[in-house]
OpenMM code with the backbone's topology and positions (N, CA, C; nanometers):
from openmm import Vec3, app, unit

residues = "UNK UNK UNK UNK UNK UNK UNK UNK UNK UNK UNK UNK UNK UNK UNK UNK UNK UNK UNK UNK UNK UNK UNK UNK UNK UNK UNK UNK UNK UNK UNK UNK UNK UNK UNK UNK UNK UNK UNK UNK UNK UNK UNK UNK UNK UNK UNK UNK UNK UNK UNK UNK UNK UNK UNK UNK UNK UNK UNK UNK UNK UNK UNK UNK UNK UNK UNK UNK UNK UNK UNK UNK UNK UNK UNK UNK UNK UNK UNK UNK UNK UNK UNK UNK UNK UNK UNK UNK UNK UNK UNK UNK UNK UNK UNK UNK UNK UNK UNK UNK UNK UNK UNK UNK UNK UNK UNK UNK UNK UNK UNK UNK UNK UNK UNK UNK UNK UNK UNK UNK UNK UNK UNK UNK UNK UNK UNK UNK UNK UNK UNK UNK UNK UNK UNK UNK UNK UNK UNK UNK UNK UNK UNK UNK UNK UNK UNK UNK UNK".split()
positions = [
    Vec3(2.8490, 1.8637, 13.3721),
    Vec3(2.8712, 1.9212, 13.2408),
    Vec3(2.7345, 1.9421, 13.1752),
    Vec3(2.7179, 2.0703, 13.1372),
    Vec3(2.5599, 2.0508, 13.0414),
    Vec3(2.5638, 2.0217, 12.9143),
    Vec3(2.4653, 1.9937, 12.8726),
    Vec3(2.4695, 1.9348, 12.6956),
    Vec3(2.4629, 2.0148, 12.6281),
    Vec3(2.4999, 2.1934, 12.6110),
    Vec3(2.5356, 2.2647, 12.5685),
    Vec3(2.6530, 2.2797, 12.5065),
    Vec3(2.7464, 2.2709, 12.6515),
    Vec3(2.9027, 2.2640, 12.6160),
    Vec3(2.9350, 2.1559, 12.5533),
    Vec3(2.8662, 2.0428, 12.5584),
    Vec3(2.9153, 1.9201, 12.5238),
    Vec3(2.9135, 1.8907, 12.3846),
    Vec3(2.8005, 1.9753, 12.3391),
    Vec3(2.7811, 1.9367, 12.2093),
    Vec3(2.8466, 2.0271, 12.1149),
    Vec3(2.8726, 2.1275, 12.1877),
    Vec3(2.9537, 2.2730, 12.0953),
    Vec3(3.0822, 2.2174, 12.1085),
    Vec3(3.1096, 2.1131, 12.1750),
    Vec3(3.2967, 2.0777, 12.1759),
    Vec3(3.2666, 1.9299, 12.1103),
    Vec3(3.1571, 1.8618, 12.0904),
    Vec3(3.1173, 1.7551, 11.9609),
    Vec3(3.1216, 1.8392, 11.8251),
    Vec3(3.1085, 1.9454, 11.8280),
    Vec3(3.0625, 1.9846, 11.6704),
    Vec3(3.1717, 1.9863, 11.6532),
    Vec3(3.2628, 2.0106, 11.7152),
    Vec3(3.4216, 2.0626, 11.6244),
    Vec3(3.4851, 1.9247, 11.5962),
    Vec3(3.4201, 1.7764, 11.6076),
    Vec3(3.5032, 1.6611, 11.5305),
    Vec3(3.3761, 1.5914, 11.4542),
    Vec3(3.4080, 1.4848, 11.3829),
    Vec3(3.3099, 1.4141, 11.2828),
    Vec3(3.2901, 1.2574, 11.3393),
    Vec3(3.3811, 1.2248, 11.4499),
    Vec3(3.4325, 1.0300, 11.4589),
    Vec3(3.3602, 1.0304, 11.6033),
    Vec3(3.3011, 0.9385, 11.6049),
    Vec3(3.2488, 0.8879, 11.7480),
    Vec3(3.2321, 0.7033, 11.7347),
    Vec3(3.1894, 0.7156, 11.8785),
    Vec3(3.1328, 0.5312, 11.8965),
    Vec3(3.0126, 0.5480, 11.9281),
    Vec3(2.8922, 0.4794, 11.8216),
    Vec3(2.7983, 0.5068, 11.8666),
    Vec3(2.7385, 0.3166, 11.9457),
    Vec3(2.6960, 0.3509, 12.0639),
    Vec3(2.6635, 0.2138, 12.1109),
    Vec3(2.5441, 0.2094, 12.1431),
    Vec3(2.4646, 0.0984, 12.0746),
    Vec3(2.3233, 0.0654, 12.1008),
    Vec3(2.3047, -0.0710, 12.1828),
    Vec3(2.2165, -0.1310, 12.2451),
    Vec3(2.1685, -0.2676, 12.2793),
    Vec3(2.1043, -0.3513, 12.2374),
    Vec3(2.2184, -0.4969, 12.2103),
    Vec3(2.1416, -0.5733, 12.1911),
    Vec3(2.0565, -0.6645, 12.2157),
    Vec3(2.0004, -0.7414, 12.1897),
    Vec3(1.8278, -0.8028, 12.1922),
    Vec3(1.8746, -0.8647, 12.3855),
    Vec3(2.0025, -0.9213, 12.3596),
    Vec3(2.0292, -0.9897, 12.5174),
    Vec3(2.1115, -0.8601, 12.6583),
    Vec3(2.0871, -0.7444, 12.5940),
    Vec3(2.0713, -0.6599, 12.6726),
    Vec3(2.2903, -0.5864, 12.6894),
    Vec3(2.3358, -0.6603, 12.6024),
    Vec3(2.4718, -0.6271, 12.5861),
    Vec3(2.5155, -0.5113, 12.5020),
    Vec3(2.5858, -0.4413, 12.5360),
    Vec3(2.6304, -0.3019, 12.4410),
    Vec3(2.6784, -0.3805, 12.2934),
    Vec3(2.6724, -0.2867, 12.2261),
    Vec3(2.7115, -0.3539, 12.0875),
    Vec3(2.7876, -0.2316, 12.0464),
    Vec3(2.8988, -0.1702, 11.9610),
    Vec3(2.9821, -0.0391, 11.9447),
    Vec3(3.0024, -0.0736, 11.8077),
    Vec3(3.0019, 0.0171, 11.7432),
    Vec3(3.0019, 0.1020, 11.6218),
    Vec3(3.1114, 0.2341, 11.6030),
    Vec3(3.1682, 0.2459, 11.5251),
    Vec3(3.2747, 0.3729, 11.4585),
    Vec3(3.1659, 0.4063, 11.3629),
    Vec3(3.1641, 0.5673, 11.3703),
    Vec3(3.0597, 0.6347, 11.3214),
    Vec3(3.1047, 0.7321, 11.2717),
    Vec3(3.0092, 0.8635, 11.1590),
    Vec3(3.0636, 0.9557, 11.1684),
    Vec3(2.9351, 1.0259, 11.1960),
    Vec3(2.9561, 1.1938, 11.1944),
    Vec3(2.8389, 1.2178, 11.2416),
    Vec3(2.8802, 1.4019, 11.2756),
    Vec3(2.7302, 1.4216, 11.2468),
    Vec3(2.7491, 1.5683, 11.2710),
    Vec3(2.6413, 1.6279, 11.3857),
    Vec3(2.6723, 1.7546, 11.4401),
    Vec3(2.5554, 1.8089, 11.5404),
    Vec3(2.4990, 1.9188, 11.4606),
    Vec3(2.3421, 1.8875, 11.4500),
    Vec3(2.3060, 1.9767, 11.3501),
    Vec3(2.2095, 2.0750, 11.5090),
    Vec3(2.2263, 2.1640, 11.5091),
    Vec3(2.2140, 2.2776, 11.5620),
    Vec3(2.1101, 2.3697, 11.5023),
    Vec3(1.9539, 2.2850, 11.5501),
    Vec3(1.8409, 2.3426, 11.4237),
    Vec3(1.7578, 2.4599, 11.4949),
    Vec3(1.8318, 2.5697, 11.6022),
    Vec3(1.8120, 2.7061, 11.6314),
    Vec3(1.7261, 2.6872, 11.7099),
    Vec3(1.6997, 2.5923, 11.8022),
    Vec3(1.6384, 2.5558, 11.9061),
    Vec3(1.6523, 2.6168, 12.0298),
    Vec3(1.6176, 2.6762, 12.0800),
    Vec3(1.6449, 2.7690, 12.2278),
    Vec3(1.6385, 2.6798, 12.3647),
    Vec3(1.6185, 2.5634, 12.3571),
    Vec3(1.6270, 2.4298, 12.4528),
    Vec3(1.8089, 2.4631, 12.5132),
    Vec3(1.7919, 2.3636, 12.6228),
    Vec3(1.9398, 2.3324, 12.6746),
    Vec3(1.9977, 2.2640, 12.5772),
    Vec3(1.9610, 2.2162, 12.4849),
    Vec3(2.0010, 2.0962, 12.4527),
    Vec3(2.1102, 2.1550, 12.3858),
    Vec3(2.0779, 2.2253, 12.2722),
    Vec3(2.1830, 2.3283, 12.2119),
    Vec3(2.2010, 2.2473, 12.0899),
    Vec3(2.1425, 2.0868, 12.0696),
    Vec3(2.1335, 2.0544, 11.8962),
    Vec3(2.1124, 1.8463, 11.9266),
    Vec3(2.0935, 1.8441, 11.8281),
    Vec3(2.1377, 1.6472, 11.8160),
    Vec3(2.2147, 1.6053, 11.7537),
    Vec3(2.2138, 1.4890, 11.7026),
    Vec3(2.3810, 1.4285, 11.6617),
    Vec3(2.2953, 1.3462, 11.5201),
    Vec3(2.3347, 1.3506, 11.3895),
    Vec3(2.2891, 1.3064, 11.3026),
    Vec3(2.4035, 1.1957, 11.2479),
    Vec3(2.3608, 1.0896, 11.2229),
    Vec3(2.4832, 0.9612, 11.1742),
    Vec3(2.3793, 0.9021, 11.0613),
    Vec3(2.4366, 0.8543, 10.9936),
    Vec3(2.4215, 0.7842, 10.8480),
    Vec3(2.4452, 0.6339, 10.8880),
    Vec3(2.3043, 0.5449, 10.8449),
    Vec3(2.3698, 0.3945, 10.8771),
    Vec3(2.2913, 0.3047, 10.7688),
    Vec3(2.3331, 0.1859, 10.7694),
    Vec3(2.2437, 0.1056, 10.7130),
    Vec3(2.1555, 0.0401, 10.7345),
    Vec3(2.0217, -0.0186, 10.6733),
    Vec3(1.9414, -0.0771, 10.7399),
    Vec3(1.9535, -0.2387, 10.7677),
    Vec3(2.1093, -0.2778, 10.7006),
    Vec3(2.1111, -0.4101, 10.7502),
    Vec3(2.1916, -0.4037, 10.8297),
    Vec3(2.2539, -0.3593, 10.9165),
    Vec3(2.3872, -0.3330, 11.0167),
    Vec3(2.3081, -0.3664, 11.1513),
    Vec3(2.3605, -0.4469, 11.2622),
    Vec3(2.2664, -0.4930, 11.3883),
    Vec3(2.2977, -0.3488, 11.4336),
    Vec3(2.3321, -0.1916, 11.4760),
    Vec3(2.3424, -0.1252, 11.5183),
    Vec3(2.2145, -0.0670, 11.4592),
    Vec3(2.1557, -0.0743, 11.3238),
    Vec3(1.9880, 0.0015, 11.2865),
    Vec3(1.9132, -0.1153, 11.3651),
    Vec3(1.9585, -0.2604, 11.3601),
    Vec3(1.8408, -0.3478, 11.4175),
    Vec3(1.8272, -0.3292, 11.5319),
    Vec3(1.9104, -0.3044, 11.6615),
    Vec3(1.9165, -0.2923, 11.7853),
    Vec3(1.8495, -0.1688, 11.8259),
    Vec3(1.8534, -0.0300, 11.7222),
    Vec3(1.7676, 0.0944, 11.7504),
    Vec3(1.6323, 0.0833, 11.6937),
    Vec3(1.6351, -0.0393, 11.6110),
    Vec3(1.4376, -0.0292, 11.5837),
    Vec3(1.4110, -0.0957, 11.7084),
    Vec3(1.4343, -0.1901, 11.7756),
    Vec3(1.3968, -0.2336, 11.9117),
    Vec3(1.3982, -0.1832, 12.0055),
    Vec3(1.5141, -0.1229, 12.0035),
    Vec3(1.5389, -0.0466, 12.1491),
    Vec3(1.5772, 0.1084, 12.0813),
    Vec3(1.5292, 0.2114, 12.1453),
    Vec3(1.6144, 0.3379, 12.0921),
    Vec3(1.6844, 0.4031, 12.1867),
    Vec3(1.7252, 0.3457, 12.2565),
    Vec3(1.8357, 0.4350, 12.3998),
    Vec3(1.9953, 0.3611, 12.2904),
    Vec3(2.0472, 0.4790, 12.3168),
    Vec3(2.1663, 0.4925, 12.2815),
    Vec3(2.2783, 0.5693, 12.3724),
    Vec3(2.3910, 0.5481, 12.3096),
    Vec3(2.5373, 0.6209, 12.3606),
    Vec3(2.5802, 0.6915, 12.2554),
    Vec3(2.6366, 0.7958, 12.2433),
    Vec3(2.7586, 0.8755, 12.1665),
    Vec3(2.8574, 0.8896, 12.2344),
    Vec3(2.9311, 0.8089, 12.2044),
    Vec3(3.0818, 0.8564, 12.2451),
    Vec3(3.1707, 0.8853, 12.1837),
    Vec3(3.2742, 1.0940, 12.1808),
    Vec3(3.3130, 1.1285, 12.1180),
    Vec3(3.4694, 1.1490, 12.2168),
    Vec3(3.5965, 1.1293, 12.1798),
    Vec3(3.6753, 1.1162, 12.2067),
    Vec3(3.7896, 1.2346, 12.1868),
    Vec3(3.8649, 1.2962, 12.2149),
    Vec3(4.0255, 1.3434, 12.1378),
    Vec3(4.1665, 1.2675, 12.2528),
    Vec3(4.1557, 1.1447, 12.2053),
    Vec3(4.2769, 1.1435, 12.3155),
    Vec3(4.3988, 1.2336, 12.3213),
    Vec3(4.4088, 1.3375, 12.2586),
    Vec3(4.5512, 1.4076, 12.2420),
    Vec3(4.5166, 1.4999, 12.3082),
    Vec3(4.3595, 1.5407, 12.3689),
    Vec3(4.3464, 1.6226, 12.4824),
    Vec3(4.3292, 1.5591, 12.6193),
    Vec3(4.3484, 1.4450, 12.6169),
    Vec3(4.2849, 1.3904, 12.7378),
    Vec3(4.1246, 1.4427, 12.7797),
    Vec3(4.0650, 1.4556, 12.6328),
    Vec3(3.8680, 1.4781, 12.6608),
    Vec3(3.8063, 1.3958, 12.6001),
    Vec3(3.7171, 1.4169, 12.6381),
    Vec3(3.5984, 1.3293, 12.5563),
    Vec3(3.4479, 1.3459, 12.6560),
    Vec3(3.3614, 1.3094, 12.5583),
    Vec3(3.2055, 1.3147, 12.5863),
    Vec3(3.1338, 1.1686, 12.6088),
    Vec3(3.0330, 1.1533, 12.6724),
    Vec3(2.9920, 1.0532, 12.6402),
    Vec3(2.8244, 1.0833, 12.6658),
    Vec3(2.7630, 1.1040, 12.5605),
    Vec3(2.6148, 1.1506, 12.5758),
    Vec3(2.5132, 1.0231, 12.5696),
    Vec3(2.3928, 1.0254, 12.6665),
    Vec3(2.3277, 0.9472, 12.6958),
    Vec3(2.1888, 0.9750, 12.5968),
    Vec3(2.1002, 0.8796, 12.5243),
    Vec3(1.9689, 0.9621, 12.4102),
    Vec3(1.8987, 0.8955, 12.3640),
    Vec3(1.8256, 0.9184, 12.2688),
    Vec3(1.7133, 0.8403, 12.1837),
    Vec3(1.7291, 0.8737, 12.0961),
    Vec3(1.7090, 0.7894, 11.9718),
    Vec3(1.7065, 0.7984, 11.8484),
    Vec3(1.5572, 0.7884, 11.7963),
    Vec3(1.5822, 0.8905, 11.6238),
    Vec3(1.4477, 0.8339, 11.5309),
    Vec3(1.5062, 0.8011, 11.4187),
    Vec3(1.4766, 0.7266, 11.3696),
    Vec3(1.5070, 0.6771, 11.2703),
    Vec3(1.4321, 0.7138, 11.1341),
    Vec3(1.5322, 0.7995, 11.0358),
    Vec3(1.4705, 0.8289, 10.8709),
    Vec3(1.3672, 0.6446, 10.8408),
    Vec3(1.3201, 0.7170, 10.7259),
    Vec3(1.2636, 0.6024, 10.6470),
    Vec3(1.4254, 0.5464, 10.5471),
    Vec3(1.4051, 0.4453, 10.4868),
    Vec3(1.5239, 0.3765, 10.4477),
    Vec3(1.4980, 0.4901, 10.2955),
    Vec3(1.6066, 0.4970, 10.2464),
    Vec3(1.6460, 0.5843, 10.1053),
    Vec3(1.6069, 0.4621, 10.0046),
    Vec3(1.4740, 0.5018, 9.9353),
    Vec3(1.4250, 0.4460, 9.8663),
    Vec3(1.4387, 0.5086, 9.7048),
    Vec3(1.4616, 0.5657, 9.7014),
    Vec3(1.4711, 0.6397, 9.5322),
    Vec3(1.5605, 0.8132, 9.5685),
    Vec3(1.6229, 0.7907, 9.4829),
    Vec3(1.7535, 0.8848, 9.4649),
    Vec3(1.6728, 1.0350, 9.5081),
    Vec3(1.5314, 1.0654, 9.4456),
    Vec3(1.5131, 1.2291, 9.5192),
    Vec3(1.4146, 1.1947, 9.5820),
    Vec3(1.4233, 1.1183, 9.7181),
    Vec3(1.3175, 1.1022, 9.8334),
    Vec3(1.4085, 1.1828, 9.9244),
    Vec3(1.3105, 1.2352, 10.0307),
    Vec3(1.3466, 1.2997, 10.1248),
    Vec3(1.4455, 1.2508, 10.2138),
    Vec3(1.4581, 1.0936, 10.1999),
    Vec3(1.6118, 1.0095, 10.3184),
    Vec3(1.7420, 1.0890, 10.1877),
    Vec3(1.7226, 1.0467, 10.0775),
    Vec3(1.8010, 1.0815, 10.0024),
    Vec3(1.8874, 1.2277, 10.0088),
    Vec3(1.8075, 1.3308, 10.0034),
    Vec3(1.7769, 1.4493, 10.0146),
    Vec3(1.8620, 1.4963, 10.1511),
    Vec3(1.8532, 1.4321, 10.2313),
    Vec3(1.9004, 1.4502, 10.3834),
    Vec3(2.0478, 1.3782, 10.3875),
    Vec3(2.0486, 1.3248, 10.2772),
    Vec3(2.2091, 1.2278, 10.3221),
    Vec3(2.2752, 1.3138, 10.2331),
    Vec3(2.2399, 1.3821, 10.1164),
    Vec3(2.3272, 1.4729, 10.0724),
    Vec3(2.3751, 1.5960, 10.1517),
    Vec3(2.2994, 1.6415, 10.2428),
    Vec3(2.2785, 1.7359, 10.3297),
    Vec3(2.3943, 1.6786, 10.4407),
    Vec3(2.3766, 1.5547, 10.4607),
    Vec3(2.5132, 1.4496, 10.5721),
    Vec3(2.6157, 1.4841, 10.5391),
    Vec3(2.6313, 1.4398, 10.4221),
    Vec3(2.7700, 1.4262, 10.3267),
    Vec3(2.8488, 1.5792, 10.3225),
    Vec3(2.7472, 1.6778, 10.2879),
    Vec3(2.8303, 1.7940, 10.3090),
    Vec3(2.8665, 1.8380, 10.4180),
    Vec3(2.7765, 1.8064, 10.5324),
    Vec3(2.8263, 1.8333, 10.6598),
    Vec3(2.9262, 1.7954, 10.7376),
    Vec3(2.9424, 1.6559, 10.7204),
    Vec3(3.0188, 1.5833, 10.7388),
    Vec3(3.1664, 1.5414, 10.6631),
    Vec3(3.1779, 1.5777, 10.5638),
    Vec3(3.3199, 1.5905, 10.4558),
    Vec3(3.3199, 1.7409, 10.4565),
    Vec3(3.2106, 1.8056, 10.4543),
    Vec3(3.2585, 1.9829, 10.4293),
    Vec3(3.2961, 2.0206, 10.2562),
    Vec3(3.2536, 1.9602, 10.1900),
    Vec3(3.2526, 1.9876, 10.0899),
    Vec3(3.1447, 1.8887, 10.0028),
    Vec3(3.1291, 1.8995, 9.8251),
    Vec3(3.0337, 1.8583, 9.7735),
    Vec3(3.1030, 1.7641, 9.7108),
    Vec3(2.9681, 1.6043, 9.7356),
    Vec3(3.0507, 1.5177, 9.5849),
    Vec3(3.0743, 1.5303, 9.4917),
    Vec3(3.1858, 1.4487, 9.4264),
    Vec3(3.2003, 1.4455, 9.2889),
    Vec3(3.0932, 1.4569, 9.1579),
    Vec3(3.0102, 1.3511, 9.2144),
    Vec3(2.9250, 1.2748, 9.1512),
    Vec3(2.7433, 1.2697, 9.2486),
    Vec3(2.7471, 1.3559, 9.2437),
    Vec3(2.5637, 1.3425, 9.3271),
    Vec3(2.4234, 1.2082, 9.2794),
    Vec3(2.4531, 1.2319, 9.1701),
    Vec3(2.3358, 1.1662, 9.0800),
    Vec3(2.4095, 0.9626, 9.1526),
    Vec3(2.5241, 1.0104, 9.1527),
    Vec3(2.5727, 0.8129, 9.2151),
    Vec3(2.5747, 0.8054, 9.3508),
    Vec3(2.6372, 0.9526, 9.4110),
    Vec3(2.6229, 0.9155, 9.5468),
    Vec3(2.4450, 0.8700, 9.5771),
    Vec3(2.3764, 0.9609, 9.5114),
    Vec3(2.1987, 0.9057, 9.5527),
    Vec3(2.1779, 0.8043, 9.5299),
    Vec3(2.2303, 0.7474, 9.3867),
    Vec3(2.2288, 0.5732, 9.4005),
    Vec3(2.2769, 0.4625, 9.4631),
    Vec3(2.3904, 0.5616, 9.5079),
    Vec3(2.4757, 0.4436, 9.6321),
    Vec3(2.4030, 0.4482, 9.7685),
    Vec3(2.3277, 0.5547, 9.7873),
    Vec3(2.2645, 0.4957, 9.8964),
    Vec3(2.1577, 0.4810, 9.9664),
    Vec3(2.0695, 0.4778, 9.7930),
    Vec3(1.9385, 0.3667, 9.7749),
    Vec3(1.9978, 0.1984, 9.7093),
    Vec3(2.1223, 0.2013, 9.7075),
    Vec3(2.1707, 0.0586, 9.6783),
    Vec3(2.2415, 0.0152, 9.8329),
    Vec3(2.2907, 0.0759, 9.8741),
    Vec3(2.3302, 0.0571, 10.0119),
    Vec3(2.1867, 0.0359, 10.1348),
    Vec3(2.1058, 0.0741, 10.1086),
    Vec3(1.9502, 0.1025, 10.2365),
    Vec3(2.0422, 0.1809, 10.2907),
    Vec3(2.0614, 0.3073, 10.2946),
    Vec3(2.1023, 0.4257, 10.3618),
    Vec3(1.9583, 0.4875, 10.4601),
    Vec3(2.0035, 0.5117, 10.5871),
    Vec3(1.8717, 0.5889, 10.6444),
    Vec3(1.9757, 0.6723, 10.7557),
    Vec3(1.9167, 0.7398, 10.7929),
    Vec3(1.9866, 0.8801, 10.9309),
    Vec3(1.9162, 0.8656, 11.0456),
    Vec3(1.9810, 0.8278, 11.1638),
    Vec3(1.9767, 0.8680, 11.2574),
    Vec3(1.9764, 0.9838, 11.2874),
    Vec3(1.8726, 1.0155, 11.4149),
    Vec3(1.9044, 1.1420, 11.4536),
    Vec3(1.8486, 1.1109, 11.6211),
    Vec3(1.9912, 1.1832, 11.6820),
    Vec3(2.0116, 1.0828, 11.8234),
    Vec3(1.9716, 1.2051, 11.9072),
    Vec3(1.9042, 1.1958, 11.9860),
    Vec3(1.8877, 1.3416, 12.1153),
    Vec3(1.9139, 1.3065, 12.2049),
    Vec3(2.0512, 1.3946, 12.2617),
    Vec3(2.0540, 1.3960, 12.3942),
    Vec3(2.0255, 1.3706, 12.4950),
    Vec3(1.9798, 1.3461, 12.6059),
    Vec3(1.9025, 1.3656, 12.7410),
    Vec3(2.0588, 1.3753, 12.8716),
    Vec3(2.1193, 1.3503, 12.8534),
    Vec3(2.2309, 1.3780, 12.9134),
    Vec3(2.3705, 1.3172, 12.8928),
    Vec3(2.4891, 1.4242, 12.9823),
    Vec3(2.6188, 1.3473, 12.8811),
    Vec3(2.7079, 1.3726, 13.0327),
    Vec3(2.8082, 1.3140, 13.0404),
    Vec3(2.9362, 1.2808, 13.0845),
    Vec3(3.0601, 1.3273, 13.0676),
    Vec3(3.2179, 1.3560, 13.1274),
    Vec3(3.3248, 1.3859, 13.0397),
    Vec3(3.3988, 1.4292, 13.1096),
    Vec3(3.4976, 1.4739, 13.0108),
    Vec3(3.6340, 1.5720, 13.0485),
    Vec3(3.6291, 1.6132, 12.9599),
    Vec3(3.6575, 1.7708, 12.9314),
    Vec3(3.6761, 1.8773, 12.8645),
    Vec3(3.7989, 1.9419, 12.9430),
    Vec3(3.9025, 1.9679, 12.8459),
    Vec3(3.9993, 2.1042, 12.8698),
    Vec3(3.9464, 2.2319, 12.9655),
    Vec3(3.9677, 2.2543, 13.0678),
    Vec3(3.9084, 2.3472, 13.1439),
    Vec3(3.7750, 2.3189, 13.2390),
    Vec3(3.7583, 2.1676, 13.2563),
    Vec3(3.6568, 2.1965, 13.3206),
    Vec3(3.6828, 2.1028, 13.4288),
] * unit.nanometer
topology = app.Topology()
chain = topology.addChain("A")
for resn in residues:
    res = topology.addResidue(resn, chain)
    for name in ("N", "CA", "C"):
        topology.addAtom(name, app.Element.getBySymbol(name[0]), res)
């Protein structure tokens, strides 16, 4: 399967498992949400996977140590799913409501709900009160069943 198709049949859901390692070398899994931002790159890759996390959650502690990761995106009602192999970078933590982490999680939020908050000026405070920071996971290869293939 190439990470083309894989990720053009990721963009069409928001829910994955994202799994990182921990310090004793054991998977650790996470329910995530997450979008493929598709930044017009002419690579195979065809885009990366952007998730919203916190900086006290062992899933940010396990990617400042280690940055190999899993995405795993699922539809059991098709009998498909993905499972992409990658590296992460990690935003700076959302330190003040119009910093650039900030700035980028509003940019999440619409991508990811598809519409705009209620309230912007709180969502920015909720998540410089939360340590909000973004992942952004790249590819290097993926796994699966897809409908038709």
């Amino acid at each position: 399967m190439d990470l083309k198709t894989a990720l053009g049949w990721a963009a069409q859901r928001k829910n994955a498992v994202l799994i990182t390692i921990r310090k004793d070398g054991r998977p650790q899994s996470s329910d995530v949400s997450y979008f493929v931002d598709d930044d017009g790159s002419t690579d195979a890759s065809g885009g990366r996977i952007i998730i919203s996390v916190t900086d006290s959650r062992a899933k940010t502690r396990n990617l400042r140590r280690d940055g190999r990761a899993v995405v795993h995106v699922t539809d059991p009602a098709a009998w498909s799913y993905v499972s992409f192999d990658g590296t992460v970078e990690l935003s700076p933590v959302a330190a003040g409501p119009d910093d650039a982490t900030a700035d980028g999680l509003v940019d999440y939020y619409r991508r990811v709900a598809g519409q705009d908050h209620p309230d912007w000026d709180e969502y920015r405070r909720a998540m410089v009160d939360e340590g909000r920071l973004l992942i952004t996971f790249t590819p290097m290869s993926v796994v699966g069943h897809l409908p038709g293939s």
